[in-house]
Jmol script that loads the backbone (N, CA, C; Angstrom):
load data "model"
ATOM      1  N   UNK A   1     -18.981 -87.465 -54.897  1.00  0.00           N
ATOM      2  CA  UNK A   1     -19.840 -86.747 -53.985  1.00  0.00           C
ATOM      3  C   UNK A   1     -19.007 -86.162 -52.842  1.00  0.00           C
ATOM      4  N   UNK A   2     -18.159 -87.039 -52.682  1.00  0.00           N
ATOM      5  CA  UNK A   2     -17.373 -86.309 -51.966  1.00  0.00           C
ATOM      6  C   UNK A   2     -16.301 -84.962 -51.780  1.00  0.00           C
ATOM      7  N   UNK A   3     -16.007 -84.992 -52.902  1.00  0.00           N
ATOM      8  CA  UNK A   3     -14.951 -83.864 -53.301  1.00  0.00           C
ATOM      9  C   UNK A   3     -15.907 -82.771 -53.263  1.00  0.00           C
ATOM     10  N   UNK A   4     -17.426 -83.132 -53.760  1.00  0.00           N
ATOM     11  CA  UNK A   4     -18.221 -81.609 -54.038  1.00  0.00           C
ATOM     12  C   UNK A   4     -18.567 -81.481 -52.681  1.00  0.00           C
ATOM     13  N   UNK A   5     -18.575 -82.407 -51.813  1.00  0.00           N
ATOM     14  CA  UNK A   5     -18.345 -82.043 -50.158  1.00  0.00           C
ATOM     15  C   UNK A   5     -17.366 -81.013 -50.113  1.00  0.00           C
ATOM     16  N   UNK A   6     -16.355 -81.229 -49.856  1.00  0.00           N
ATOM     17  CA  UNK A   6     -15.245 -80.758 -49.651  1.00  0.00           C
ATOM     18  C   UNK A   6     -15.054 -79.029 -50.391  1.00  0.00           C
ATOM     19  N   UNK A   7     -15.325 -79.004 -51.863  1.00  0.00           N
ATOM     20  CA  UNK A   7     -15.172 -78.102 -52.011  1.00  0.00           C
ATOM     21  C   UNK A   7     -16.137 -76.897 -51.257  1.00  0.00           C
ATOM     22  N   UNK A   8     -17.755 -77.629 -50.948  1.00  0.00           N
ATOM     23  CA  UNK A   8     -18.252 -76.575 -50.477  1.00  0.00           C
ATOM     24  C   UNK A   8     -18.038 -76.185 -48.876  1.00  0.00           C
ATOM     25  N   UNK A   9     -17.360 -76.642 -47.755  1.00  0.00           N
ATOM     26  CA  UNK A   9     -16.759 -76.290 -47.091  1.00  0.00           C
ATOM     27  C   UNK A   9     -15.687 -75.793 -47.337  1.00  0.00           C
ATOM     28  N   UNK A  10     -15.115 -76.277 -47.922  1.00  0.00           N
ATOM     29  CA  UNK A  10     -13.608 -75.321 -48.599  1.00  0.00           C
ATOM     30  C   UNK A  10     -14.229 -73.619 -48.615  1.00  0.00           C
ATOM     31  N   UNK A  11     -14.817 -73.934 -49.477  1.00  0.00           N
ATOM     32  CA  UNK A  11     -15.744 -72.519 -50.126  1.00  0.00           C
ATOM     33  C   UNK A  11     -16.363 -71.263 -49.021  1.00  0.00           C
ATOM     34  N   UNK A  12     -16.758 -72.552 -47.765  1.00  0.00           N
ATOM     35  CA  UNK A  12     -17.444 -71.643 -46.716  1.00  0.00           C
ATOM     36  C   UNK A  12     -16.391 -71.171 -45.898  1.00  0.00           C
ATOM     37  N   UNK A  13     -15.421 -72.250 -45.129  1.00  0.00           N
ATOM     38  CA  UNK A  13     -14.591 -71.446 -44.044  1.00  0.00           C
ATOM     39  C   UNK A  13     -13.394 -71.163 -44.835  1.00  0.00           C
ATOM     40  N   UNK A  14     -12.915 -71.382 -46.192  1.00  0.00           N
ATOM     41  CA  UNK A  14     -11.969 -70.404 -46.179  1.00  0.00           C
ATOM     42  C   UNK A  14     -11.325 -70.130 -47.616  1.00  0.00           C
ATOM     43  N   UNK A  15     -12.468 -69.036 -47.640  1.00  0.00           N
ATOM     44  CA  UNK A  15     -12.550 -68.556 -49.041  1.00  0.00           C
ATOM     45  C   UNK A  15     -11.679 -67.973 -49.794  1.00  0.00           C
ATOM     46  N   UNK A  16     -11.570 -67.927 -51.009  1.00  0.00           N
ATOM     47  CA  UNK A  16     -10.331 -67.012 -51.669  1.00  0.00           C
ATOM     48  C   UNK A  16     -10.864 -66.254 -52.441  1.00  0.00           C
ATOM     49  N   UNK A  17     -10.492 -64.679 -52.055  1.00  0.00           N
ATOM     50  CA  UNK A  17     -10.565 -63.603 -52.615  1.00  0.00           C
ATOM     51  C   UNK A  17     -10.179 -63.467 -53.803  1.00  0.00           C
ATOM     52  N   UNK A  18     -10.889 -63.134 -55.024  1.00  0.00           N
ATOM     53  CA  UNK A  18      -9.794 -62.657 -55.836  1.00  0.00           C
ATOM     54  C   UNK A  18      -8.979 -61.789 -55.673  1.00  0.00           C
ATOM     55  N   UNK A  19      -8.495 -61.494 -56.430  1.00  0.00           N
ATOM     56  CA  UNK A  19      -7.014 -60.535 -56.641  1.00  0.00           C
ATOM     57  C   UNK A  19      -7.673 -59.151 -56.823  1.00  0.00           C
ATOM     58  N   UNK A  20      -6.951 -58.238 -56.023  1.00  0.00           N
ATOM     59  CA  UNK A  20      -7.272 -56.645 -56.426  1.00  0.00           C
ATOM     60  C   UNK A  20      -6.917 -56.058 -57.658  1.00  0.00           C
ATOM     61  N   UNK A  21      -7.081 -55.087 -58.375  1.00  0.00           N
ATOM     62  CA  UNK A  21      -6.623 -54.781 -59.422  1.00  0.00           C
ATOM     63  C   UNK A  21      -5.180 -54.837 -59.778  1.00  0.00           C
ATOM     64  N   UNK A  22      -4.351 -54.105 -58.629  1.00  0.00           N
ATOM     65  CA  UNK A  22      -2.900 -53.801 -58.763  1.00  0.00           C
ATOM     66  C   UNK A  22      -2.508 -55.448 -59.118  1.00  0.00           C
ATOM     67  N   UNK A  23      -2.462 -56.459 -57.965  1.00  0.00           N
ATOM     68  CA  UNK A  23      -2.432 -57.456 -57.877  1.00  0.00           C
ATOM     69  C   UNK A  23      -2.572 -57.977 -59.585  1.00  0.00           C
ATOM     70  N   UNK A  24      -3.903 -58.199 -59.868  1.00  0.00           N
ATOM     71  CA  UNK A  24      -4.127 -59.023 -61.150  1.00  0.00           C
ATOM     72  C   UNK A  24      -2.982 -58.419 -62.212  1.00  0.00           C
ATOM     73  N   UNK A  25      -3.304 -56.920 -62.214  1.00  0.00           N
ATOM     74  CA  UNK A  25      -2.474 -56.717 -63.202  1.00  0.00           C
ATOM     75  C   UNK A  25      -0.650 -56.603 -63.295  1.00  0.00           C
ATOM     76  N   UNK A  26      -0.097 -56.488 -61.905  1.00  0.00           N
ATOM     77  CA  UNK A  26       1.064 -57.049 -61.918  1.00  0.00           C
ATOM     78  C   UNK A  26       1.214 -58.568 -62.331  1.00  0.00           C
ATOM     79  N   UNK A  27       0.097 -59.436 -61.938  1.00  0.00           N
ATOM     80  CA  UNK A  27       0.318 -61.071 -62.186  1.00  0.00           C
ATOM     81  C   UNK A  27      -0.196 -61.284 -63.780  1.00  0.00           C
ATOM     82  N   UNK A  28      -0.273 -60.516 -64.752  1.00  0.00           N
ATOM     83  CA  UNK A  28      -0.367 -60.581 -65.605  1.00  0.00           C
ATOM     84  C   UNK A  28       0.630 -60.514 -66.712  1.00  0.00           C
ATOM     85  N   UNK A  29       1.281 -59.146 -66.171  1.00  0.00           N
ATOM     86  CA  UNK A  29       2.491 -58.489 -66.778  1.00  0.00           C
ATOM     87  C   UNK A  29       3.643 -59.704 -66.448  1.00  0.00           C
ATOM     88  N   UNK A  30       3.533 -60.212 -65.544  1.00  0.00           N
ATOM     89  CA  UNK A  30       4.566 -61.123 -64.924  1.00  0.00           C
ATOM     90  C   UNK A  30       4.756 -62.654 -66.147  1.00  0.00           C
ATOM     91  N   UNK A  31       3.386 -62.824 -65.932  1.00  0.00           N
ATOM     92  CA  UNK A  31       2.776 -63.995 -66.391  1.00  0.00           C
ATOM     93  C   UNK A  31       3.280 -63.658 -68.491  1.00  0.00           C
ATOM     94  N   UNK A  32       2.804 -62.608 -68.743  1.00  0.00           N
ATOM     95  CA  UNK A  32       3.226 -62.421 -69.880  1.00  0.00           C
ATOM     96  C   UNK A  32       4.090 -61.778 -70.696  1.00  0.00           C
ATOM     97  N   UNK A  33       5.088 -61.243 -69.895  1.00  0.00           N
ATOM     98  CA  UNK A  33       6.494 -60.510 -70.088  1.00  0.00           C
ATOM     99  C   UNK A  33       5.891 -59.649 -70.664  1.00  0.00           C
ATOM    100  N   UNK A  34       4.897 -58.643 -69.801  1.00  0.00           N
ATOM    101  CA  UNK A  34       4.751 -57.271 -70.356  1.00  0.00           C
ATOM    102  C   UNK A  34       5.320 -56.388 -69.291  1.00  0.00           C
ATOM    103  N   UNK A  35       5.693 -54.941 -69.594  1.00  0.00           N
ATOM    104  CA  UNK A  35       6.377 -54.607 -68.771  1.00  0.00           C
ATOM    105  C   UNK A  35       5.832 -53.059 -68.211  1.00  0.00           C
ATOM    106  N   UNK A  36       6.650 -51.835 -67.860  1.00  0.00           N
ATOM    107  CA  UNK A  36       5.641 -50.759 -67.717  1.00  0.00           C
ATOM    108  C   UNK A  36       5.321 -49.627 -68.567  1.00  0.00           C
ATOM    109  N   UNK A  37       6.027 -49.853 -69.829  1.00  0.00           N
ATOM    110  CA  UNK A  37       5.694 -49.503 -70.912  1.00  0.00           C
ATOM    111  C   UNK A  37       4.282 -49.797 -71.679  1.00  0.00           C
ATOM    112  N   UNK A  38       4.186 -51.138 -71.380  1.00  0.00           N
ATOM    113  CA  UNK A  38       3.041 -51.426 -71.931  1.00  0.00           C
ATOM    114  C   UNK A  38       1.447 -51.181 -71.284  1.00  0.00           C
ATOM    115  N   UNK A  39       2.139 -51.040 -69.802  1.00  0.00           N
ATOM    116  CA  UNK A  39       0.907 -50.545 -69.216  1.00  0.00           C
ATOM    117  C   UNK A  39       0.610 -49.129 -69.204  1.00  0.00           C
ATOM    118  N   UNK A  40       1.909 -48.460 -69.240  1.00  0.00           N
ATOM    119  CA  UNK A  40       2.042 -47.079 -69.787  1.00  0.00           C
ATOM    120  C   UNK A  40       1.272 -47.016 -71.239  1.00  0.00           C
ATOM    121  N   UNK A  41       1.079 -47.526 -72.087  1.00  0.00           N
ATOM    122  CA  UNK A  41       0.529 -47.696 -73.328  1.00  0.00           C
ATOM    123  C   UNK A  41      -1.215 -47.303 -73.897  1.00  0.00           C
ATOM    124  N   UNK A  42      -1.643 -48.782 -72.507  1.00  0.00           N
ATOM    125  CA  UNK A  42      -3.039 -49.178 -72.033  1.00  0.00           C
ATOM    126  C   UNK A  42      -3.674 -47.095 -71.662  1.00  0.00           C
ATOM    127  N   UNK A  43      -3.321 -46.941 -70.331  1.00  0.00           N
ATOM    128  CA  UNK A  43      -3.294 -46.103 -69.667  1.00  0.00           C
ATOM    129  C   UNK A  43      -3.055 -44.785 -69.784  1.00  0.00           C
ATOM    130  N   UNK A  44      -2.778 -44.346 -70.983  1.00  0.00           N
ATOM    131  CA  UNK A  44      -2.126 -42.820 -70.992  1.00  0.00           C
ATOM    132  C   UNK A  44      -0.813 -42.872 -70.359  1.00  0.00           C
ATOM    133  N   UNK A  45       0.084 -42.906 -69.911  1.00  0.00           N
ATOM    134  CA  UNK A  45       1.284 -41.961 -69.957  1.00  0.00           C
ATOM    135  C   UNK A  45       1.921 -42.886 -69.069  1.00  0.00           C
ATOM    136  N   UNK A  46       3.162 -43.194 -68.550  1.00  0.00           N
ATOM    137  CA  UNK A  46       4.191 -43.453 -67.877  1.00  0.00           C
ATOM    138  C   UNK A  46       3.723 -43.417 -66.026  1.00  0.00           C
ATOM    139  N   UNK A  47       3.617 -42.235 -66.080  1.00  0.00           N
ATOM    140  CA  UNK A  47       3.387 -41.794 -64.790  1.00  0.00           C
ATOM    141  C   UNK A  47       2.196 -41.774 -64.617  1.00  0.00           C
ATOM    142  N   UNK A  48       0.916 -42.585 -64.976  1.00  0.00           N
ATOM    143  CA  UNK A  48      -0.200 -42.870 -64.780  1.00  0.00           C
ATOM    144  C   UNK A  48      -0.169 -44.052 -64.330  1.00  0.00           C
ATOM    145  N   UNK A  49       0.338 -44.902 -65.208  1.00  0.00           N
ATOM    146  CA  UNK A  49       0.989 -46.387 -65.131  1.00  0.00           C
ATOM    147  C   UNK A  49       1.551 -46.690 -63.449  1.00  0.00           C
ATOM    148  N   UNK A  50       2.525 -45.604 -63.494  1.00  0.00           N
ATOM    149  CA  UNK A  50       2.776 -45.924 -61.756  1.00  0.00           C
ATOM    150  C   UNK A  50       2.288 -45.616 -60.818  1.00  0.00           C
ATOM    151  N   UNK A  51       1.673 -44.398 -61.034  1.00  0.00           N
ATOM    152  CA  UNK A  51       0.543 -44.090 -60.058  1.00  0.00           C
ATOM    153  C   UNK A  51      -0.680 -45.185 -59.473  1.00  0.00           C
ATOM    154  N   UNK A  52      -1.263 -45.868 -60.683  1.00  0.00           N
ATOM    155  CA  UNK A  52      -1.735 -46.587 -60.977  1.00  0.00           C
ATOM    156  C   UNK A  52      -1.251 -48.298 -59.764  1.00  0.00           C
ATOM    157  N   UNK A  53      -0.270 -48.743 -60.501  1.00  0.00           N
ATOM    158  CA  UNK A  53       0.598 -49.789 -59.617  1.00  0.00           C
ATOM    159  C   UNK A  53       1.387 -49.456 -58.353  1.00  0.00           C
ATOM    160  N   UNK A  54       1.531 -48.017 -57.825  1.00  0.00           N
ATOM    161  CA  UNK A  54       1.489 -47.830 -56.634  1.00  0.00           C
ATOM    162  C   UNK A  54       0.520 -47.650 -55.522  1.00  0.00           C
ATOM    163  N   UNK A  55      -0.849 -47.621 -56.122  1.00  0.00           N
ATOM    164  CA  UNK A  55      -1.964 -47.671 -55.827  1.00  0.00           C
ATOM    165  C   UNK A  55      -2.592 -46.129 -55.150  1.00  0.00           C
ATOM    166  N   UNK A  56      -1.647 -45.028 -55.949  1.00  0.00           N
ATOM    167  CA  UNK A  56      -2.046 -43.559 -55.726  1.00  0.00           C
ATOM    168  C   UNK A  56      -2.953 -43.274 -56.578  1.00  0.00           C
ATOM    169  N   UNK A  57      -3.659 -44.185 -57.824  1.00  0.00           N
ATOM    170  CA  UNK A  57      -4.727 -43.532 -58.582  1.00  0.00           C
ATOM    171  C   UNK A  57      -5.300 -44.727 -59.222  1.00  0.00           C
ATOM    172  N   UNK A  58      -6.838 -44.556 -58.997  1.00  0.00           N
ATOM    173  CA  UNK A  58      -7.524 -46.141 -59.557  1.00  0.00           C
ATOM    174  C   UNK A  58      -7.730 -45.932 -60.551  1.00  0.00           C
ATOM    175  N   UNK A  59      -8.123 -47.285 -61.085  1.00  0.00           N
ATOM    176  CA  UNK A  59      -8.495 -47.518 -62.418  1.00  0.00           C
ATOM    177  C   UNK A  59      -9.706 -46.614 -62.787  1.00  0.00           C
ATOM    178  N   UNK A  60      -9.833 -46.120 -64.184  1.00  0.00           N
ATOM    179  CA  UNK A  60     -11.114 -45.990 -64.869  1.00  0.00           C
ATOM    180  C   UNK A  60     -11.604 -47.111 -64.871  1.00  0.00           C
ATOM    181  N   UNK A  61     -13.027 -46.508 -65.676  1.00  0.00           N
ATOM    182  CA  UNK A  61     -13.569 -47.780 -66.061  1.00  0.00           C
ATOM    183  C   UNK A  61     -13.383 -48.161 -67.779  1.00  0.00           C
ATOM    184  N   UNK A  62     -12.718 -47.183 -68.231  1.00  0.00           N
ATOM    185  CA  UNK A  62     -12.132 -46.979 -69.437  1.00  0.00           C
ATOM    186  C   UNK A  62     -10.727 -48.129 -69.711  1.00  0.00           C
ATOM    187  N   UNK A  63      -9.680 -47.578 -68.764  1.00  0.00           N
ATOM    188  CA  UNK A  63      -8.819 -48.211 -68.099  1.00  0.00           C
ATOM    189  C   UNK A  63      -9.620 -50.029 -67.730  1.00  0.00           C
ATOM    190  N   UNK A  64      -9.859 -49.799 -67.149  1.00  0.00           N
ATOM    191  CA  UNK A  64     -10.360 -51.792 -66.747  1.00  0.00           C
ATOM    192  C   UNK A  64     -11.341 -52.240 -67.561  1.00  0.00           C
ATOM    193  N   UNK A  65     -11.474 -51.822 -68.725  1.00  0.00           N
ATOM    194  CA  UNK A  65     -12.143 -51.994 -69.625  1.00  0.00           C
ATOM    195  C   UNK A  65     -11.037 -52.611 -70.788  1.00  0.00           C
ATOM    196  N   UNK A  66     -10.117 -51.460 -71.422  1.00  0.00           N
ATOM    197  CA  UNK A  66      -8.892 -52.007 -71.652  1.00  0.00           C
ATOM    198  C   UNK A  66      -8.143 -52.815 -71.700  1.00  0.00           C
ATOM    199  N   UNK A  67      -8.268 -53.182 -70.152  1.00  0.00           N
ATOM    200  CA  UNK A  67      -7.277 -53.982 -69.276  1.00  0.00           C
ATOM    201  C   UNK A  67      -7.650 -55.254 -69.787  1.00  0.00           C
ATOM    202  N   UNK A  68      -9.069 -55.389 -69.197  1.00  0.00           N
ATOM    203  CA  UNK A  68      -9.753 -56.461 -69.445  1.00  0.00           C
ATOM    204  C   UNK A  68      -9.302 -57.345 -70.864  1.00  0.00           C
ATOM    205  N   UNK A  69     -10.176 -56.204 -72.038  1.00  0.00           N
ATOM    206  CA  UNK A  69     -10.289 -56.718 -73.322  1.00  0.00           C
ATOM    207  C   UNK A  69      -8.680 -56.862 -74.175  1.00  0.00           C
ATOM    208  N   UNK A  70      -7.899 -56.578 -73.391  1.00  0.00           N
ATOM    209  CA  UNK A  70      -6.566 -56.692 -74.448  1.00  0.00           C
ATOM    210  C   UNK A  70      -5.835 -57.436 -73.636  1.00  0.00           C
ATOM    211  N   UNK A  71      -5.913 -57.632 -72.520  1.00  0.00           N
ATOM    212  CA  UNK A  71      -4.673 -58.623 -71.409  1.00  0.00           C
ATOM    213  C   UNK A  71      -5.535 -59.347 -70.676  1.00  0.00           C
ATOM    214  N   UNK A  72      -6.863 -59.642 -70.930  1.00  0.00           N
ATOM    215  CA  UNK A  72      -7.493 -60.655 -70.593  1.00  0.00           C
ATOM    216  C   UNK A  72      -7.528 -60.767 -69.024  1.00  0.00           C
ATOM    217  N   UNK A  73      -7.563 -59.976 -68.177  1.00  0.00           N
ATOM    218  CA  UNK A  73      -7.809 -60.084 -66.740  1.00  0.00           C
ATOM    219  C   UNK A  73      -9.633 -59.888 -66.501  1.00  0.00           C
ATOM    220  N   UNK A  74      -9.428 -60.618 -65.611  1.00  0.00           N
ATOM    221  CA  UNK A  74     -11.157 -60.674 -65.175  1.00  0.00           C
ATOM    222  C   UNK A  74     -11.345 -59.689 -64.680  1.00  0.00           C
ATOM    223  N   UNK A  75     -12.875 -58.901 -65.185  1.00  0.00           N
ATOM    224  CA  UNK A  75     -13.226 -57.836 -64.836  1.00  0.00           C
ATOM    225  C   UNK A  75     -13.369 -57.471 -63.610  1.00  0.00           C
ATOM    226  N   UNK A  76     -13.755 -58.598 -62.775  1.00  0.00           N
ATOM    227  CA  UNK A  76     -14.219 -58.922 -61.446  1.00  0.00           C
ATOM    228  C   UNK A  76     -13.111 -58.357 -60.677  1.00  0.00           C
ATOM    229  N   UNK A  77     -11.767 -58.647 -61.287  1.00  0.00           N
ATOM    230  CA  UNK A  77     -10.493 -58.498 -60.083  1.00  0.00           C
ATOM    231  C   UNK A  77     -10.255 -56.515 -60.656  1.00  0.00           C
ATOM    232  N   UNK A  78     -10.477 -56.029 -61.571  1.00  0.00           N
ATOM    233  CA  UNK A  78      -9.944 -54.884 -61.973  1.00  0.00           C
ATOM    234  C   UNK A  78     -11.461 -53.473 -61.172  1.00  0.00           C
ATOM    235  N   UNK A  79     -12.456 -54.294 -61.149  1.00  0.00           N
ATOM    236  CA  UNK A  79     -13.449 -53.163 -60.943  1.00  0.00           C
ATOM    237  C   UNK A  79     -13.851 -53.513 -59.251  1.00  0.00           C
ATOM    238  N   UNK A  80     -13.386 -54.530 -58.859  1.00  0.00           N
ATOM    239  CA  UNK A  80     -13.922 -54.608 -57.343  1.00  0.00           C
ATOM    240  C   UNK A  80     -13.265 -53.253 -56.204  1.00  0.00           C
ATOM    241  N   UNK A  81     -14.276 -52.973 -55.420  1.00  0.00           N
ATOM    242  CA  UNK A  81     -13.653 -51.858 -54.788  1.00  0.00           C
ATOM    243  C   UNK A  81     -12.151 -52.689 -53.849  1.00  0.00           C
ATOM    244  N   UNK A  82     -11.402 -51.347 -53.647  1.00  0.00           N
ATOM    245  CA  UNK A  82     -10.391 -52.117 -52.372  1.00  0.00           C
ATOM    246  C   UNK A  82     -10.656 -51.957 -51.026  1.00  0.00           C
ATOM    247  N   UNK A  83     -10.140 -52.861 -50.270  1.00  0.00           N
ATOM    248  CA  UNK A  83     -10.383 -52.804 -49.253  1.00  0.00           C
ATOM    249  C   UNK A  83      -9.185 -52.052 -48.162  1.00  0.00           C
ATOM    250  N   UNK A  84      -9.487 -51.842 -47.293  1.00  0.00           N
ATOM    251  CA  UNK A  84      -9.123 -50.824 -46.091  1.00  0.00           C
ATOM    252  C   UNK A  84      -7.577 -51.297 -46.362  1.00  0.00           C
ATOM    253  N   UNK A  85      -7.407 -52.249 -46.312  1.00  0.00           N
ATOM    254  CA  UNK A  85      -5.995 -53.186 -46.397  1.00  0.00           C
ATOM    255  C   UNK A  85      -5.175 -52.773 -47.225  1.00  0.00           C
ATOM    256  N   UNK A  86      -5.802 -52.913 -48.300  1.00  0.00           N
ATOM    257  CA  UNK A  86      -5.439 -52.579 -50.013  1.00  0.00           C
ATOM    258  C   UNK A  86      -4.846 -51.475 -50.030  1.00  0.00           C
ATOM    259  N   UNK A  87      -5.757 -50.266 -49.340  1.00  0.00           N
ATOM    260  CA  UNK A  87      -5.377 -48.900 -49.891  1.00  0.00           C
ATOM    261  C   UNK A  87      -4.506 -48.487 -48.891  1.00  0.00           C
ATOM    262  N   UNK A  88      -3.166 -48.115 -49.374  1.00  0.00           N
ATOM    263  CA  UNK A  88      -1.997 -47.455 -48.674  1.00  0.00           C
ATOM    264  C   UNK A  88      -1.932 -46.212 -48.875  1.00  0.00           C
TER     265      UNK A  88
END
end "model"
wireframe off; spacefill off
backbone 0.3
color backbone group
């Protein structure tokens, strides 16, 4: 009873965001020795791919659809909007 204490204060003052798209999908590629070819692959072209992971062009929903169903990232982290922070 206690721990489910704990987690739900945990939960209230200090929550964890998931991961933004760029984010998930660099920690993926990382996680599974894929590289930018392969996201070049997913994505149409090379220079989509980086556009993409430089955060000059968002995902489709085609794209995080993709993403999702072949490299297994949660949809949640690929379709959430970004925040003010996020976008450079």
């Amino acid at each position: 009873m206690l721990s489910t204490l704990i987690e739900a204060y945990e939960a209230t003052h200090w929550p964890i965001d998931p991961p933004d798209a760029v984010e998930a999908i660099r920690f993926r590629m990382e996680q599974s020795g894929l590289g930018h070819a392969d996201l070049a692959r997913l994505v149409g072209s090379r220079s989509r791919a980086s556009e993409i992971l430089r955060r000059k062009r968002p995902l489709t929903l085609e794209q995080a659809w993709k993403l999702h169903e072949q490299w297994q990232i949660p949809a949640e982290a690929l379709l959430r909007p970004a925040s003010p922070a996020e976008k450079h």
